[in-house]
N, C-alpha and C positions, 0 to 999 in steps of 0.2 A: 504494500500500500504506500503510495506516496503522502509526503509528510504534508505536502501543500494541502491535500485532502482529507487527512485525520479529523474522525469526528471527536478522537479525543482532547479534552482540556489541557491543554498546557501550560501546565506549574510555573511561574519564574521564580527565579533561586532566591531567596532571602523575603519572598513575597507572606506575610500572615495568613495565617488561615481566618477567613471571614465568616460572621456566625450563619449564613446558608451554609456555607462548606459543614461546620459543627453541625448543624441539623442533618445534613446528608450522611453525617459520620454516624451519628445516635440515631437514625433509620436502619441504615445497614448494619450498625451492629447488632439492632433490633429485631432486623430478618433473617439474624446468624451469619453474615458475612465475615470474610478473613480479613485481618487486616492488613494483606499483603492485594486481598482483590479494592479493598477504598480506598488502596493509597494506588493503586494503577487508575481506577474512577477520579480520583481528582488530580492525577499529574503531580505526587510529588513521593517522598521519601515513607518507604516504611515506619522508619524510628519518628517521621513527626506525626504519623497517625497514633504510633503506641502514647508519644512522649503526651500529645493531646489526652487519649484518654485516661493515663494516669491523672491528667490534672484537672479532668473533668469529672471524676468516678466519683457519685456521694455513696452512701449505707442507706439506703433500705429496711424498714420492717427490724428495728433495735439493732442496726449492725449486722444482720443476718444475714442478707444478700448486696451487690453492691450492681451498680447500674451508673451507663455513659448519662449525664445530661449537657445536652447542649448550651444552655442558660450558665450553666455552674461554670464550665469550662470557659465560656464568655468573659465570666465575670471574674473568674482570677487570673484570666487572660490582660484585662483592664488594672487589675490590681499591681500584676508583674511590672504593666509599661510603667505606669508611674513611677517606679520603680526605678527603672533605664533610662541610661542617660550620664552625660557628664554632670558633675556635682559640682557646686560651683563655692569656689573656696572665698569668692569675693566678700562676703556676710564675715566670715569665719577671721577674716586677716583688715577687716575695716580698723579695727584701734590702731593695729600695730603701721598700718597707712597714716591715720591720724597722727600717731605720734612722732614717726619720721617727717609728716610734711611741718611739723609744731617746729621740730629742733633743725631741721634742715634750711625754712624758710626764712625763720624769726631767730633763731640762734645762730646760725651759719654753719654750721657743724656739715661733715659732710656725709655721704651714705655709708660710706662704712663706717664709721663712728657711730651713727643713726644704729646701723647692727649692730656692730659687737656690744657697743652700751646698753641696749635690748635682752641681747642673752647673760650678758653678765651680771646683769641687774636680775635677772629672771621674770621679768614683769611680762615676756612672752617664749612662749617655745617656738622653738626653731622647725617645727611642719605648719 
């Protein structure tokens, strides 16, 4: 079969799984599908269909039985991104900013002096 004419889905690499896809997922695993046949149905990796429904799995019936939801996976799907990301140290290092522009601007002192009087003093850590 030529690729130009596949009726299959095609995956792009780094692309999230979208909650139709999660619905398609808790279908098929609901009509006893493998999970090597829904990850060829949506065009992507075995390991992210498993890695999906471990993170979608709630307990059932006191813990007894355990079942895909697509809502659950959704939603600690959402939880994770917030999560991601670069963290940003600007908040974190605002005094020690303050205080060098205090002694550098109005004192003269220069930036390394600015530092090492910082750490010597202890009044900030050095990460």
């Amino acid at each position: 079969m030529d690729s130009l004419h596949s009726t299959m889905n095609q995956h792009i690499k780094g692309k999230h799984l979208s909650f139709e896809e999660r619905v398609i997922i808790q279908t098929r695993l609901k009509d006893g599908c493998s999970i090597r046949a829904i990850a060829r149905e949506l065009g992507c990796s075995p390991s992210t269909i498993s890695y999906e429904v471990r993170r979608g799995t709630v307990s059932l019936y006191h813990g007894k039985q355990k079942r895909y939801k697509a809502d659950q996976g959704q939603s600690v799907y959402q939880i994770n991104q917030r999560h991601c990301g670069r963290k940003s140290d600007f908040l974190r290092k605002t005094q020690f900013m303050r205080y060098v522009h205090k002694h550098f601007f109005k004192d003269g002192w220069s930036l390394d002096v600015c530092s090492n009087r910082a750490t010597a003093v202890g009044a900030f850590s050095s990460r």
